[in-house]
Structure formats: C-alpha cells, structure tokens
C-alpha positions in Angstrom: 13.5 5.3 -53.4 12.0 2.7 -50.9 9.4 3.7 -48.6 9.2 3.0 -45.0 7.1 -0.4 -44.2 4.4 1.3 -41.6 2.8 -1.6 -40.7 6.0 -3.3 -39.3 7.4 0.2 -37.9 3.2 0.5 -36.1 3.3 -2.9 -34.8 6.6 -2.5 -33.2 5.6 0.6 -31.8 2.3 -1.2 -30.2 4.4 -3.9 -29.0 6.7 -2.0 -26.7 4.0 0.7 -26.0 2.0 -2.5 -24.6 -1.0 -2.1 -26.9 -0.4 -4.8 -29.5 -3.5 -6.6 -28.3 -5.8 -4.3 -28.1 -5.2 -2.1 -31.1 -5.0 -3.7 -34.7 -3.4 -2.1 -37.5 -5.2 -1.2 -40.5 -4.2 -0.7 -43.8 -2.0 2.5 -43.7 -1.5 3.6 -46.9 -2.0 7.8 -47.2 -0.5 9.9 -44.9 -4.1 10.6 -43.4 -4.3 6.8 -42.3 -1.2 7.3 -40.1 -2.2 10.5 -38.4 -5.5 8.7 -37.8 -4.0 5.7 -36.0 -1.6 8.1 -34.2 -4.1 9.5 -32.6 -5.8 6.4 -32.1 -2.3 5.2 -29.9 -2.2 8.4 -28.2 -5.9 7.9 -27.1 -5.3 4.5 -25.8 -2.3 5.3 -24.0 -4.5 8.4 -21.8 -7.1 6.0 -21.0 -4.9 3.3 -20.1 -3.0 6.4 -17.8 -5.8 7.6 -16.3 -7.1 4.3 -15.1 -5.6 5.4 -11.5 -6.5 9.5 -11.4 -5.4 11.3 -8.6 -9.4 11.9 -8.0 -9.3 8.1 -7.1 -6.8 8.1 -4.7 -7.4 8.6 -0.8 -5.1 8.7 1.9 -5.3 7.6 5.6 -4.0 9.3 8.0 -1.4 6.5 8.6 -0.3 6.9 5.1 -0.3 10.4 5.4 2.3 10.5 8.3 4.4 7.9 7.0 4.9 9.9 3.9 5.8 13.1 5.7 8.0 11.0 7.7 9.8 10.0 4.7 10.3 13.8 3.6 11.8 14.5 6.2 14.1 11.2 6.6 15.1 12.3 3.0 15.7 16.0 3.5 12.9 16.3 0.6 11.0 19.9 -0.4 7.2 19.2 -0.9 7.5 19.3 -4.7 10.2 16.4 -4.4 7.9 14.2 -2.3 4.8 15.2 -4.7 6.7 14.0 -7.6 8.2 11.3 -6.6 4.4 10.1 -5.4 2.7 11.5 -7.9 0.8 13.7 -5.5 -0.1 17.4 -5.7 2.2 19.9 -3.9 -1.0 21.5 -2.5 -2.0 18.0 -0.6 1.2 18.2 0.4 1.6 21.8 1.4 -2.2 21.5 3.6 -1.0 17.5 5.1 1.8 19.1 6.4 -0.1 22.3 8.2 -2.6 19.7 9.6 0.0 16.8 10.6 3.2 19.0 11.6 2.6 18.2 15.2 2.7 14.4 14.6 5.4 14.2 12.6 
C-alpha cells in the first residue's frame, strides 16, 4: 500500500491557504512532524486574522449613522448588521440607543 506524499498534499494546502511564502515545509516523515506543522499553519493563519481586531477598529459618527441607515434600508436585525460587518451586536445594540434620533 502506497502512502500519501505529505509534502505535495502540505504545499498545496499552503498555496491556496496563501502561506506558501512564508511557511516552508520540512521533512514530514512521523505522524508527530505533521501535527507539528498543523499547528504551525493554524498559528499563521490567527496571526494573519487578527492583523485587523475589532479592538483596532473605530468608528465616526458618520460611519456610525450610515451603517444604521443601511439596517434599516435593509430591514436588517442587529445581529444581521453585526455579522455582516463583523461588528459586535452590543456596539450595535448601544449605537442605536445613542443615534436613534438621527437616523
């Protein structure tokens, strides 16, 4: 019985993950290896993620309205808007008790 070629299966993985230049494959030859680089992909892939944190992001208060307005255009609940923006429902939830007479 043939076993699988890891390096080729790894390196396409990388490629259409979008890490094939910064990660290099080692040698994976014992089941530990490939858990090790696993969790080496899964790594890169959170700190690539959380390059933009919701911590980072601010909001004016032009921004703020235009996204409410947009909820409403759309007939969207606040969990709708939150996910499609990737915001939290409580920002949304407290915008809209501060903004609701502007909108």
């Amino acid at each position: 019985m043939k076993t699988p070629n890891y390096q080729k299966i790894y390196q396409d993985l990388l490629k259409f993950k979008g890490l094939d230049k910064e990660i290099t494959i080692p040698k994976l030859e014992k089941s530990i290896d490939i858990i090790r680089f696993n969790d080496l992909i899964s790594k890169r892939q959170k700190e690539k993620r959380s390059e933009i944190t919701q911590h980072a992001k601010s909001y004016d208060e032009e921004s703020i309205l235009m996204l409410l307005r947009y909820q409403k255009k759309n007939n969207l609940n606040n969990t709708q808007l939150a996910n499609e923006f990737r915001l939290s429902r409580n920002s949304v939830s407290k915008w809209k008790k501060i903004y609701q007479y502007k909108i």
